[in-house]
matplotlib code that plots the C-alpha trace (Angstrom):
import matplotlib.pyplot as plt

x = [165.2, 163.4, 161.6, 158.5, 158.3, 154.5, 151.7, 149.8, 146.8, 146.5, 146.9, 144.7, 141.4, 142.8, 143.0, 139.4, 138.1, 139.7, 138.1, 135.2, 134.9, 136.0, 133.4, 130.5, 132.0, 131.8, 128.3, 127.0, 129.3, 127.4, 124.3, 125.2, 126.6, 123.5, 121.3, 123.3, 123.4, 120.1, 119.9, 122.3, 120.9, 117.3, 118.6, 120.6, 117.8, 114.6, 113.3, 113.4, 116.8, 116.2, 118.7, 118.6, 121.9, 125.7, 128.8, 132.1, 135.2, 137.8, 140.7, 140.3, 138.3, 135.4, 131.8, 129.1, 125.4, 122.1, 118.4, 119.2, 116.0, 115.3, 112.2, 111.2, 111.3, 108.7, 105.6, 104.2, 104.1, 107.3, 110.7, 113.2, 115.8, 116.4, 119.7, 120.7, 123.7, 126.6, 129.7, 132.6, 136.5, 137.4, 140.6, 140.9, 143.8, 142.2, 138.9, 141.3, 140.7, 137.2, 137.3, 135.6, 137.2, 135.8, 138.1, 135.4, 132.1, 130.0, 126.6, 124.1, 120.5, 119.4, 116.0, 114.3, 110.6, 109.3, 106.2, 106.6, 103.6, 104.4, 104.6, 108.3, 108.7, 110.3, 111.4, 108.2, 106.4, 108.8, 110.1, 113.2, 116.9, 118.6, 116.5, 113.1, 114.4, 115.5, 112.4, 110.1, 112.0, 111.7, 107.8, 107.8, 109.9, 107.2, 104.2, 105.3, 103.9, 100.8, 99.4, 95.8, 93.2, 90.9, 87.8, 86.6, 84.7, 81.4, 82.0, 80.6, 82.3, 81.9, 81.5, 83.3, 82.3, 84.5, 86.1, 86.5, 88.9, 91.1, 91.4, 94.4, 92.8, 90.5, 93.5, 95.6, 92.7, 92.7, 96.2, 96.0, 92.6, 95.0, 98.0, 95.8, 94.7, 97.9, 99.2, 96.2, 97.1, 100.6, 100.1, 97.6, 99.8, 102.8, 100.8, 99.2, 103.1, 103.5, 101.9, 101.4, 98.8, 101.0, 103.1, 100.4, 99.1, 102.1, 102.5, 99.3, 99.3, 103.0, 101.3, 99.1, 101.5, 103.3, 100.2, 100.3, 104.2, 106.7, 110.3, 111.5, 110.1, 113.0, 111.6, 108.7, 110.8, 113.0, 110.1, 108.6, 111.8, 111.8, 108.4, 109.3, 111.9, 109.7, 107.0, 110.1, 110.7, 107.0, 107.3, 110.4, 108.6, 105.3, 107.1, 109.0, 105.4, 104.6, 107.2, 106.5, 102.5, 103.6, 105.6, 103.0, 100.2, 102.5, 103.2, 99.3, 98.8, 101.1, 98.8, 95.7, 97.7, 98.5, 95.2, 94.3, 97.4, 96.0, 92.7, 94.2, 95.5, 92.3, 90.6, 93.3, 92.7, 88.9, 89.6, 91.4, 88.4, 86.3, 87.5, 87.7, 89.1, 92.2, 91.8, 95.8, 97.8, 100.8, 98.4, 96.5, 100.3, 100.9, 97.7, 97.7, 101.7, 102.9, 102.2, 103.7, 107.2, 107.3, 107.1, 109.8, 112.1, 111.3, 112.4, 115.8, 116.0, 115.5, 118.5, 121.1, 120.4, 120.5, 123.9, 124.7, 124.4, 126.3, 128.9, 129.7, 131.6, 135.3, 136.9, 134.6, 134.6, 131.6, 129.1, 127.5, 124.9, 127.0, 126.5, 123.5, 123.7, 121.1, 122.8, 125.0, 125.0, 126.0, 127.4, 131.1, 132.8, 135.4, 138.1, 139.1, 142.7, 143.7, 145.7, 143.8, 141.4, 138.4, 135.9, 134.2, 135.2, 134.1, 136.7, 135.0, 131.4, 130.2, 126.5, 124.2, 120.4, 117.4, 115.0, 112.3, 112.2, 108.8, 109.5, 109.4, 113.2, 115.3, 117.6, 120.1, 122.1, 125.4, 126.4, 129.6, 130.1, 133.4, 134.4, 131.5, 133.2, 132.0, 134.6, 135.0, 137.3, 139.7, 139.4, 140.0, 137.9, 134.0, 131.8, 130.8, 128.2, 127.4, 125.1, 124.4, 122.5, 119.7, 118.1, 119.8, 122.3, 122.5, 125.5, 125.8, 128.3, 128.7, 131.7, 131.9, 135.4, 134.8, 132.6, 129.7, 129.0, 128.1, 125.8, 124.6, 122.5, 120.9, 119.3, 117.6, 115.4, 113.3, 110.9, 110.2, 106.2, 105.0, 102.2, 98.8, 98.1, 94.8, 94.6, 94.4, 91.2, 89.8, 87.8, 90.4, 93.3, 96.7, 98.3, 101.5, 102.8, 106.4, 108.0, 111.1, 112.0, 114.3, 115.6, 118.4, 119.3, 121.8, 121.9, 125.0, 124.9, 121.4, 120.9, 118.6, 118.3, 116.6, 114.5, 112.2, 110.4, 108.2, 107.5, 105.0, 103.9, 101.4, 99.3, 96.0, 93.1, 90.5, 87.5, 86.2, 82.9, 81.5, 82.5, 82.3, 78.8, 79.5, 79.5, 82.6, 84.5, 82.9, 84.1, 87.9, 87.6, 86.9, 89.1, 92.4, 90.7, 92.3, 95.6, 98.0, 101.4, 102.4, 104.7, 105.5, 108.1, 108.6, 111.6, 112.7, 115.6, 116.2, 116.9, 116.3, 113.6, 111.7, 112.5, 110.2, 108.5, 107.2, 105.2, 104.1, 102.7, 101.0, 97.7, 97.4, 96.7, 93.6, 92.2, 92.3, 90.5, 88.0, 87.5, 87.9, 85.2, 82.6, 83.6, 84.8, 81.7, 81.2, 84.3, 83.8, 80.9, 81.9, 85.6, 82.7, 80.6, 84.0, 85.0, 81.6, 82.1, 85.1, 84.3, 81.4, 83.2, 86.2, 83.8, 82.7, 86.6, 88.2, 85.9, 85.5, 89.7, 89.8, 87.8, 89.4, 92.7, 91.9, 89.8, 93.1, 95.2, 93.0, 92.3, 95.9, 96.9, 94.0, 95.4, 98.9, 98.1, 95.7, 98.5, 100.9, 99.0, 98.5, 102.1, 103.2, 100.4, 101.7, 105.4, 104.3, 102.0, 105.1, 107.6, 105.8, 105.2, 108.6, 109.4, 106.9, 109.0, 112.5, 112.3, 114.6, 114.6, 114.6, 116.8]
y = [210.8, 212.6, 210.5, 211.4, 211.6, 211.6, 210.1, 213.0, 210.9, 208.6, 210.8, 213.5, 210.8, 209.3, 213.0, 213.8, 210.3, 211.4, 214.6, 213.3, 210.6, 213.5, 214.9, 212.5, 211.2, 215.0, 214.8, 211.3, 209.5, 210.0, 209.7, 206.3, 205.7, 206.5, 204.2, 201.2, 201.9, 201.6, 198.5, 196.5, 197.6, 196.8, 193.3, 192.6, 194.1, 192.9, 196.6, 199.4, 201.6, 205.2, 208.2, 211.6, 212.7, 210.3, 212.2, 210.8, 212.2, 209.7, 211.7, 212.3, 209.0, 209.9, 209.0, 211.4, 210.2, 212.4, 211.7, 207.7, 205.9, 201.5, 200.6, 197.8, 194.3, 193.1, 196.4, 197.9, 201.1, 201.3, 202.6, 200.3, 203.4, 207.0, 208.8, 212.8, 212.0, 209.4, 210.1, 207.1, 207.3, 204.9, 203.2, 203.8, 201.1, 198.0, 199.2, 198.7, 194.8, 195.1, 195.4, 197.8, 198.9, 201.4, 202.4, 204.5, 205.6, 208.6, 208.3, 211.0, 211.6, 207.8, 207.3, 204.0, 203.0, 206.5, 206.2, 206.0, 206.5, 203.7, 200.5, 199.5, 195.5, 194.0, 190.6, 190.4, 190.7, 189.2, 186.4, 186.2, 186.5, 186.0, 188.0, 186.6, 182.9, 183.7, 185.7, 183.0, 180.4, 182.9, 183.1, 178.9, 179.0, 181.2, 179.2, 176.1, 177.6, 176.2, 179.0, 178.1, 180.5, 181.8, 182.2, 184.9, 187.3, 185.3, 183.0, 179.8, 176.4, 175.3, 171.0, 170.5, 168.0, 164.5, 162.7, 159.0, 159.0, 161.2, 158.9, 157.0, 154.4, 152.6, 151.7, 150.5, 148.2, 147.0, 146.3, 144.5, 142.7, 141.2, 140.6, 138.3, 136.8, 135.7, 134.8, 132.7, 130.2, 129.9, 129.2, 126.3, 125.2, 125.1, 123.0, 120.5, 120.1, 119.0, 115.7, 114.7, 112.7, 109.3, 110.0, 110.0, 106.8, 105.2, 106.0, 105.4, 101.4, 101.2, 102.1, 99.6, 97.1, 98.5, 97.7, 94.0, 93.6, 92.1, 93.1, 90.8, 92.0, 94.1, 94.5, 95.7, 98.5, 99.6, 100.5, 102.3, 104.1, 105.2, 106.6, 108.6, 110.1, 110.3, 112.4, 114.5, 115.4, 116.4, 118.6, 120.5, 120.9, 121.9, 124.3, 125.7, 126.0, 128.0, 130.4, 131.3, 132.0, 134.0, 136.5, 136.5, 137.2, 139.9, 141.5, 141.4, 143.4, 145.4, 146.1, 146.4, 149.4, 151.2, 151.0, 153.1, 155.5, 155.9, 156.5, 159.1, 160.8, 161.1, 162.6, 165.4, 165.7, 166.0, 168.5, 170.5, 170.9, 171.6, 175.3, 175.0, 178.2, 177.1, 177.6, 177.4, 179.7, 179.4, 178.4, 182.1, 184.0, 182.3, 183.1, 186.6, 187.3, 184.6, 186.3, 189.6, 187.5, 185.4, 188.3, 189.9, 186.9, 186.3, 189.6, 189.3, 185.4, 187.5, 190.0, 186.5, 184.6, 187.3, 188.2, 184.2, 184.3, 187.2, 186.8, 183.3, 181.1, 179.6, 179.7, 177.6, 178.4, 180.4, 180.4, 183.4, 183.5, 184.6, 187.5, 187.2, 185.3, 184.2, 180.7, 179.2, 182.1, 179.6, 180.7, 182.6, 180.5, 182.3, 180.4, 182.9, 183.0, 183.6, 186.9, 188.6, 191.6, 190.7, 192.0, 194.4, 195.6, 198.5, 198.7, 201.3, 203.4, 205.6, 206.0, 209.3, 208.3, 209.3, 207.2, 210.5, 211.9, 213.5, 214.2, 217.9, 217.0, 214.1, 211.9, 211.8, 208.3, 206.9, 203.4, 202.0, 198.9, 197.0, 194.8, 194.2, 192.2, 189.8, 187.1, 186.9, 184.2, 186.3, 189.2, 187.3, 189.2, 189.0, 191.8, 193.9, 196.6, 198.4, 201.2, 203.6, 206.4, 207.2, 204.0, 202.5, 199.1, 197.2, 195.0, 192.1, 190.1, 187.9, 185.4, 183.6, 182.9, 178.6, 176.6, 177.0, 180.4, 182.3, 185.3, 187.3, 190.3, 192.0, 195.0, 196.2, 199.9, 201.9, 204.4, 204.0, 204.0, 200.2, 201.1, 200.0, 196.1, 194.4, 190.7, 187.8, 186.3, 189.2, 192.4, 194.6, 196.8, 197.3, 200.4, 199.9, 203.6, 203.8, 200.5, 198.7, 196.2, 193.6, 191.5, 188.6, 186.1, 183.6, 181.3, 178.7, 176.9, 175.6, 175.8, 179.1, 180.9, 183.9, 186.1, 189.0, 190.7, 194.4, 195.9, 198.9, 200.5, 202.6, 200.0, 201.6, 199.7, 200.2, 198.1, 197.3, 198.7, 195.8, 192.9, 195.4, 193.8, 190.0, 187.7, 187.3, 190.6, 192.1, 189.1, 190.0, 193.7, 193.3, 190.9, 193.5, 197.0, 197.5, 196.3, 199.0, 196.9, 194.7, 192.2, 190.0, 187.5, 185.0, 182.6, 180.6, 177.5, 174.2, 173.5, 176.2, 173.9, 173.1, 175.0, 175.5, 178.1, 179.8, 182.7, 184.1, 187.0, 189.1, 188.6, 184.8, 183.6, 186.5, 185.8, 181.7, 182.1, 184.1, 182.2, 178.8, 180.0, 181.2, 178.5, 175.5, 173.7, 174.3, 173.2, 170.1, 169.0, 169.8, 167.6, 164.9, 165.2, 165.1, 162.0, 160.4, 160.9, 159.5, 156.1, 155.8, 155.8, 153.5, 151.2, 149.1, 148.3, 148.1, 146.1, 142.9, 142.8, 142.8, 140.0, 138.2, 139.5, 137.9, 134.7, 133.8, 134.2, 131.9, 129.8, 128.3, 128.9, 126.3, 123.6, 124.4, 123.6, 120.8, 118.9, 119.5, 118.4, 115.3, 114.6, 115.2, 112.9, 110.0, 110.6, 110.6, 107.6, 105.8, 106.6, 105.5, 102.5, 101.7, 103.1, 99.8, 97.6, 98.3, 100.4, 102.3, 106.4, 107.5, 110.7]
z = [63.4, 66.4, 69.0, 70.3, 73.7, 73.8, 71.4, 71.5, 69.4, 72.2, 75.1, 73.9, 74.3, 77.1, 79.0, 77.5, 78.8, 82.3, 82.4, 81.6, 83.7, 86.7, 86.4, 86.3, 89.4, 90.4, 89.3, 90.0, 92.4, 95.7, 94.0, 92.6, 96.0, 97.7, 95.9, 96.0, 99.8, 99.8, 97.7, 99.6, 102.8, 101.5, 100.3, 103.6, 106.5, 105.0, 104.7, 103.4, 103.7, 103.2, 102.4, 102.2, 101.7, 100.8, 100.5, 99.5, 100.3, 98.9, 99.0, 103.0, 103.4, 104.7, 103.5, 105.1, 105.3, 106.9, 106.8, 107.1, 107.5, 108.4, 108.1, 110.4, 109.1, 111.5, 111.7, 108.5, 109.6, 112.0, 111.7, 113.1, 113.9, 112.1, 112.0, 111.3, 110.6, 110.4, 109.3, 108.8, 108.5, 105.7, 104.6, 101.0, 100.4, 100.9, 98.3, 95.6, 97.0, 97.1, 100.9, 102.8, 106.0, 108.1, 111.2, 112.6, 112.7, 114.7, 114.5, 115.8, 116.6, 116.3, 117.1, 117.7, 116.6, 115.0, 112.6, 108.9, 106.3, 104.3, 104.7, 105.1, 104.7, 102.0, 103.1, 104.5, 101.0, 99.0, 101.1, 98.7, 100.0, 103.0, 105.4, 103.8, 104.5, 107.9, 108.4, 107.3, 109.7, 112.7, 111.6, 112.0, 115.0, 116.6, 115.3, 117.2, 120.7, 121.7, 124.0, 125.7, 124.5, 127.2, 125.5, 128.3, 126.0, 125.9, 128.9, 126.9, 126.3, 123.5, 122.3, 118.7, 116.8, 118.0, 114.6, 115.9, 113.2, 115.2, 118.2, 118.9, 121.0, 118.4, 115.7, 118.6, 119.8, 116.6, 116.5, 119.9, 118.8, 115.8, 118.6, 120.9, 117.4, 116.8, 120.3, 120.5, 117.4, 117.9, 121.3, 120.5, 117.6, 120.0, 122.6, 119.5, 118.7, 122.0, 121.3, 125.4, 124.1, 123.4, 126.7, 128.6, 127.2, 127.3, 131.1, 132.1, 130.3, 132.0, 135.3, 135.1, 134.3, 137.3, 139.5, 139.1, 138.4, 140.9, 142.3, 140.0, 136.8, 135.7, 131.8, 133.5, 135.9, 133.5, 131.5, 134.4, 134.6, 130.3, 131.1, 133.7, 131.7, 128.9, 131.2, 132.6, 128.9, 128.0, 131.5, 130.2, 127.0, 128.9, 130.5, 127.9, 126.6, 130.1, 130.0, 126.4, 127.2, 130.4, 128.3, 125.5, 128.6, 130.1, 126.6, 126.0, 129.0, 128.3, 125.0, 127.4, 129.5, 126.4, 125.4, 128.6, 128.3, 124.4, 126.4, 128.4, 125.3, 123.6, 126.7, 126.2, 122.4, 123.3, 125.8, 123.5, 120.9, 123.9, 123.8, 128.0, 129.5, 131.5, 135.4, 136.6, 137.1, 134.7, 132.3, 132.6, 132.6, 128.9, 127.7, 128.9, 128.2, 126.1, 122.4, 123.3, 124.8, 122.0, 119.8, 121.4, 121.7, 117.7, 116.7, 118.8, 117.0, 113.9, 114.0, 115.9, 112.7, 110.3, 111.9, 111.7, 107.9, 107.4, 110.1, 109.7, 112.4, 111.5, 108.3, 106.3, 102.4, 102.1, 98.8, 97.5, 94.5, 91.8, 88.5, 87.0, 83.4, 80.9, 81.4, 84.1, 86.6, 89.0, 92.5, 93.8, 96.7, 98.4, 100.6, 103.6, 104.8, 108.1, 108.3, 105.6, 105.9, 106.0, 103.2, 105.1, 108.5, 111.1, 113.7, 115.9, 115.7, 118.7, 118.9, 120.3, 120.1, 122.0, 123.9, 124.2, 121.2, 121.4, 125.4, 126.5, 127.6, 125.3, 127.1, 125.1, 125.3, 124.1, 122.5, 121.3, 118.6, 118.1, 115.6, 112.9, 110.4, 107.4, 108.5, 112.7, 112.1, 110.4, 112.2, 115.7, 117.7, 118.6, 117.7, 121.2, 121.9, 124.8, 125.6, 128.8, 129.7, 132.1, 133.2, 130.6, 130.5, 127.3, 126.0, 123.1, 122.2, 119.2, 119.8, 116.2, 116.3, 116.6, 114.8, 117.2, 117.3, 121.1, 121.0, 124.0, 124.5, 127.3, 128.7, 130.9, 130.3, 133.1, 132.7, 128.6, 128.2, 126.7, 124.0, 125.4, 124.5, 124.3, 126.7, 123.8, 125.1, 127.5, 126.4, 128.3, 127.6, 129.4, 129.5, 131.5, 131.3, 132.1, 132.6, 133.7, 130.6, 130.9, 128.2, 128.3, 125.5, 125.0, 121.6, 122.3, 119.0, 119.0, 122.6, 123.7, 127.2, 126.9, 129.4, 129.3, 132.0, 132.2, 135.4, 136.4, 139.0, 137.3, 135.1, 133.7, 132.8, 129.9, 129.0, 125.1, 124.5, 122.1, 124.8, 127.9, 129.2, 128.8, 132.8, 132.3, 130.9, 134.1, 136.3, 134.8, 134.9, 138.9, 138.8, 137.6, 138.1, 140.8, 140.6, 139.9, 139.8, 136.8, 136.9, 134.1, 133.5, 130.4, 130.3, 127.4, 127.5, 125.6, 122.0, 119.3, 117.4, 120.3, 123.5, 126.7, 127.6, 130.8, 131.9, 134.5, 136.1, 139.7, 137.5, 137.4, 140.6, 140.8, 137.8, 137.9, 141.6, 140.0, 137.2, 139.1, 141.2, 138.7, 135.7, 138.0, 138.0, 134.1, 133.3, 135.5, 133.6, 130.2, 131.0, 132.0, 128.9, 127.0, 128.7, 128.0, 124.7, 123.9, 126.1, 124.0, 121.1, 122.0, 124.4, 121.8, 120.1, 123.4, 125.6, 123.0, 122.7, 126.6, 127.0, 124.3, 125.6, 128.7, 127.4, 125.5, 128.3, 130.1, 127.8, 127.3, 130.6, 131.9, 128.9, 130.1, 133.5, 133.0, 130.9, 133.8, 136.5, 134.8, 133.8, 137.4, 138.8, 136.2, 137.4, 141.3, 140.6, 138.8, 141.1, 144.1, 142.8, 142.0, 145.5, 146.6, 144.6, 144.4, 148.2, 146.1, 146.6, 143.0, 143.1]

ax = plt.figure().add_subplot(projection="3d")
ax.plot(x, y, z, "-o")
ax.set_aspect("equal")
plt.show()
């Protein structure tokens, strides 16, 4: 029998299959690569991911892409950088793992905030993923500042209508008024319990018996002697009684000084509807500068979270929304193990971007970025970037090796020209021109330190036309005309949820003297209307629980002392008398 060697009717399909799929890979592969680039980087950045061009070499293990584009996350009409081209070193072994590992990448031409005719937000829109959730908590993170509104383009102050409903000092005069209620009747229930009445009978007919006894009427003393015992008794209880009132007194008043601090609290609740334009200082830097910090220190909050999620600290099992399904879709958890590649991993890329790209002469710059792996823990190394160039320095670091993960970023950038910005509150415009930017941040866990400063030399000053001829838009524009040096200064430190913030600025001091000088006296009387108000709201709750606050206290205190004074006159009477009798010092 001869053997065949080769099942021809098998391997003929299997070799046309082969071809075939050669050459729709030929065809297709880098433009199937392409768009599910720009999928998963759409789904991962929160905007759009644009490509012209994806080329994949597998054999030499290199990937090849031009004409990238990333829409901003955070402006409609923004690119957040563009690239000419990037070109990566890939290690084919580990995709047959499903890993990706990239030992390096060169990326040139980046450019940073270039216009784009459409609008590029998707997170934004959508709100669904990853970067829509942390997007949305950035958006509440930022909302939690309270920055004081100026109210400078009309110059008025403004008397909103006062809801007594909204004031915190009638309900706790009310709770007080019930308080002194109740104090009140178990104090007189504890002093009817005290039943003095038959003691001080008892004592008094004793005393006169007393009066007319002899020396040797010894039923007669030692029943002198039971009574005293029996008034020392009813003085213990009495004072028992005493010390009890005391605390209840001293907690009441404690009631009547919360009643003022709840007072003072509704003065600044009034003053807050009263639309006041602040006169200090700090108070003017946050209103000025505040928005545009906070914008910038929730946009660098933005990208430290988003890296958070993806880049998660320790070796923790990790869950992932898992394949689709019309039922039970469920989600993938994957268990990482130390000493494992990690599933995706960029070892090395070296950056060339532009600062000026529309300058007569681009400075060119150059970055490097270490380490940018799905799983730091495995890995073992934090993620690093640095950049330099002319009047450049810019570093980060994102140590999420432990269980509370360390990132730090910071840079500082001179002569980059700030777009103009209109003053929240004020009809002017600020046109810094070229700038000195600084920009620190710190995120230990949930603790936050973060700093950003601008500084000019060669700040330009425009008015707007439809609040130009208002008091007090000429009053400001005076006021900052003429000051040609900007220097601006926001810090931020505490807890993530709730941390402080502080700005300031060359501009504040100038324009609260102005303003304290022109508005001071306004101001004064509208805090005094405000304050009017409120008293004669809360007046008529908190006066009558005073009173009764103090009638009760008063009241009982009189009865307590009445009753005492009369014990301690039997028991003086008594004991002096048996003094007369027995001459007998009764200890």
């Amino acid at each position: 029998m001869s053997v065949k060697v080769f099942r021809w009717r098998a391997i003929g399909p299997l070799l046309v299959l082969f071809v075939i799929a050669c050459v729709l890979w030929w065809l297709f592969a880098d433009s199937i690569a392409r768009r599910e680039a720009q999928n998963v980087g759409t789904q991962m950045l929160g905007a759009k991911v644009e490509i012209q061009d994806l080329h994949l070499d597998l054999r030499h293990g290199d990937v090849t892409i031009r004409g990238l584009t990333i829409a901003s996350p955070h402006e409609p009409f923004k690119n957040l950088l563009q690239a000419d081209e990037i070109v990566a070193d890939l290690d084919v072994v580990p995709l047959t793992e499903k890993k990706i590992i990239i030992d390096r990448v060169a990326a040139n031409g980046l450019r940073f905030g270039t216009p784009r005719q459409t609008d590029g937000r998707v997170a934004t829109k959508s709100g669904e993923g990853i970067a829509g959730r942390v997007l949305a908590e950035t958006h509440d993170w930022a909302s939690q500042f309270q920055i004081p509104a100026l109210q400078l383009a009309t110059g008025k102050i403004g008397v909103d209508s006062l809801d007594p409903r909204r004031l915190s000092t009638t309900p706790a005069a009310a709770a007080l008024d019930t308080r002194a209620d109740s104090s009140r009747r178990v104090w007189q229930a504890a002093f009817d319990t005290l039943r003095l009445g038959p003691a001080l009978d008892s004592a008094s007919a004793t005393l006169e018996q007393l009066k007319h006894a002899r020396a040797t009427d010894l039923a007669t003393l030692n029943e002198a002697r039971r009574a005293i015992d029996r008034l020392k008794r009813a003085r213990d209880r009495v004072t028992a009684l005493e010390r009890n009132v005391t605390r209840g007194t001293a907690n009441l008043k404690s009631g009547l000084a919360g009643l003022d601090s709840a007072r003072r609290r509704d003065y600044a609740f009034a003053r807050s509807l009263l639309k006041l334009p602040s006169l200090d200082a700090p108070a003017v830097g946050a209103a000025l500068f505040a928005p545009a910090a906070i914008r910038r220190f929730e946009r660098v909050l933005y990208w430290t979270q988003l890296a958070r999620r993806y880049m998660p600290p320790g070796l923790l099992p990790r869950a992932t929304t898992g394949t689709k399904r019309v039922r039970r879709s469920g989600e993938d958890i994957r268990f990482p193990k130390e000493r494992a590649l990690p599933r995706f991993l960029l070892r090395t890329a070296e950056l060339s971007f532009l600062l000026h790209p529309n300058a007569a002469q681009p400075q060119r710059y150059a970055g490097r970025l270490t380490g940018l792996t799905s799983d730091p823990a495995v890995y073992g190394r934090p993620t690093t970037f640095g950049a330099s160039g002319p009047q450049l320095v810019a570093g980060g670091l994102l140590n999420h090796l432990r269980g509370i993960p360390v990132d730090t970023a910071g840079a500082t950038v001179g002569g980059i020209t700030i777009p103009t910005f209109e003053m929240p509150g004020v009809p002017l415009r600020l046109d810094p021109g070229a700038a000195v930017t600084q920009l620190g941040f710190n995120l230990n866990g949930d603790t936050i330190h973060a700093r950003f400063a601008i500084r000019s030399s060669d700040v330009r000053w425009s008015r707007d036309s439809t609040l130009a001829n208002t008091t007090i838009g000429d009053l400001i524009w005076r006021t900052v005309s003429g000051i040609s040096n900007l220097d601006v200064e926001a810090r931020l430190a505490g807890a993530l949820q709730h941390p402080d913030l502080a700005v300031r600025s060359n501009l504040d001091q100038a324009i609260a003297d102005r303003l304290r000088a022109v508005l001071g006296a306004q101001v004064a009387a509208a805090e005094r209307q405000m304050r009017e108000r409120v008293d004669a709201l809360v007046n008529d709750k908190v006066a009558p629980v005073r009173a009764k606050v103090n009638e009760a206290q008063t009241q009982v205190q009189a009865q307590v002392a009445q009753q005492r004074t009369r014990l301690d006159e039997l028991q003086k009477q008594l004991e002096q008398r048996l003094r007369e009798l027995t001459r007998i010092r009764l200890p």
